[in-house]
C-alpha positions, 0 to 999 in steps of 0.5 A: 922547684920545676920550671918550664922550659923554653926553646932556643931562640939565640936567632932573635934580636935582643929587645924582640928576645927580651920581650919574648923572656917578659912574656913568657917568665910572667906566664909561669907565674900566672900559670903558677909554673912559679909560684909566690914565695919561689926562689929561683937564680938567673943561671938557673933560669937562663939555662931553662930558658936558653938565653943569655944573661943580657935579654935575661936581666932585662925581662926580669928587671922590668918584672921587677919594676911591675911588682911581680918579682923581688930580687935579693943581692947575692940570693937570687930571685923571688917570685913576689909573696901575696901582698893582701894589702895591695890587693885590698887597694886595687880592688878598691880601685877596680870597684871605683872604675867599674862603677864610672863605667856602668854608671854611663852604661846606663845612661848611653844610648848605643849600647852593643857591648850588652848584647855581645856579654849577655850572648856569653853570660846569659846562658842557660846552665848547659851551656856554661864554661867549666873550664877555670882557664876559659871562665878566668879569661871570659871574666876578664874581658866583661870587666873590661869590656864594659870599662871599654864601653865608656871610651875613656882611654886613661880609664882603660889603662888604669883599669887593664894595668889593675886586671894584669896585677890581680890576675893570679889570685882572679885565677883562683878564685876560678879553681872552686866550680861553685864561684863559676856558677856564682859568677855566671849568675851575677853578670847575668844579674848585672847584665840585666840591671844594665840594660833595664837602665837601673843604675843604682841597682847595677851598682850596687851589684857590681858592687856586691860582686867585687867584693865577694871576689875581694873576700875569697883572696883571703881564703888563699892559702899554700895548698890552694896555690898547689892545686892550682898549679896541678890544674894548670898543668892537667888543663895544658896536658889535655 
């Protein structure tokens, strides 16, 4: 198992460190720098990491709690396998969130995120991203910027907390160019249901397009998670 080695950074205060450890331990999982199902020890990674036991501990206990690592008395740490089960659960979420949000999309008056997302999404073919990376991103933030339309704090949280905790198999979906294409071309499609004001063929889009995403988790497999992982570090080797 390689893992990525972080500079020294002893000078820190212990929360700042800690939060500095968090940050970066999630990012080679989503990087798949960790994969699901790799084990690993603290002494192992404290001395990649360079820290201390202590701010150590702490991150990878608070990455515990959010779901992303399982830890095994006297064996170590594992990245948490796939859970398609809760997958499911939080897609099911995110279909119902999403749909509040452009459901009031339809109905409000000002509206200056559509103009913003469509100067992205609705492009002409030579001007797309191609970039799984950048196509990952950009796709977070539509989702997210039209459940941010709504102005709905609560709702933001909920639905930002459920993007973080889907986000490495989002990340795949993103490695085969044809679900790029296919992405571009429905936001495109939602984009302009939106602004037509017709909610019932918005959602029904949206809809479509959740589950499309929902269905490509169960193509996952091993193989997928090393060529992920081989394109991660090509795209950051650049």
């Amino acid at each position: 198992m390689t893992l990525l080695a972080l500079p020294p950074a002893s000078n820190q205060p212990p929360n700042t460190l800690a939060e500095r450890v968090y940050a970066q331990i999630k990012q080679l999982i989503f990087d798949f720098v960790l994969l699901p199902g790799d084990r690993f020890s603290e002494s192992e990674l404290a001395n990649r990491v360079q820290v201390s036991r202590t701010p150590l501990r702490q991150a990878l206990q608070r990455l515990q709690r959010e779901g992303f690592l399982q830890v095994f008395p006297k064996s170590g740490w594992q990245v948490a396998p796939l859970d398609f089960r809760a997958f499911d659960e939080l897609y099911d979420l995110r279909v119902l969130l999403e749909t509040h949000a452009v459901a009031r999309l339809c109905e409000m008056e000002e509206r200056p995120v559509l103009k913003a997302l469509a100067d992205v999404w609705m492009v002409k073919p030579h001007e797309r991203q191609h970039a799984f990376i950048a196509v990952d991103r950009l796709d977070e933030s539509f989702h997210s910027d039209l459940v941010g339309a709504t102005g709905n704090t609560e709702i933001m949280k909920v639905h930002a907390d459920i993007t973080e905790r889907i986000r490495i198999i989002r990340r795949l979906d993103f490695t085969k160019p044809d679900r790029v294409e296919a992405t571009y071309d429905e936001h495109a499609r939602i984009l302009r249901a939106i602004t037509r004001r017709r909610s019932e063929e918005a959602l029904r889009l949206l809809r479509a397009h959740i589950e499309q995403s929902k269905l490509e988790v169960r193509h996952i497999t091993l193989d997928t998670l090393y060529q992920a992982r081989q394109k991660v570090a090509a795209s950051q080797g650049a």
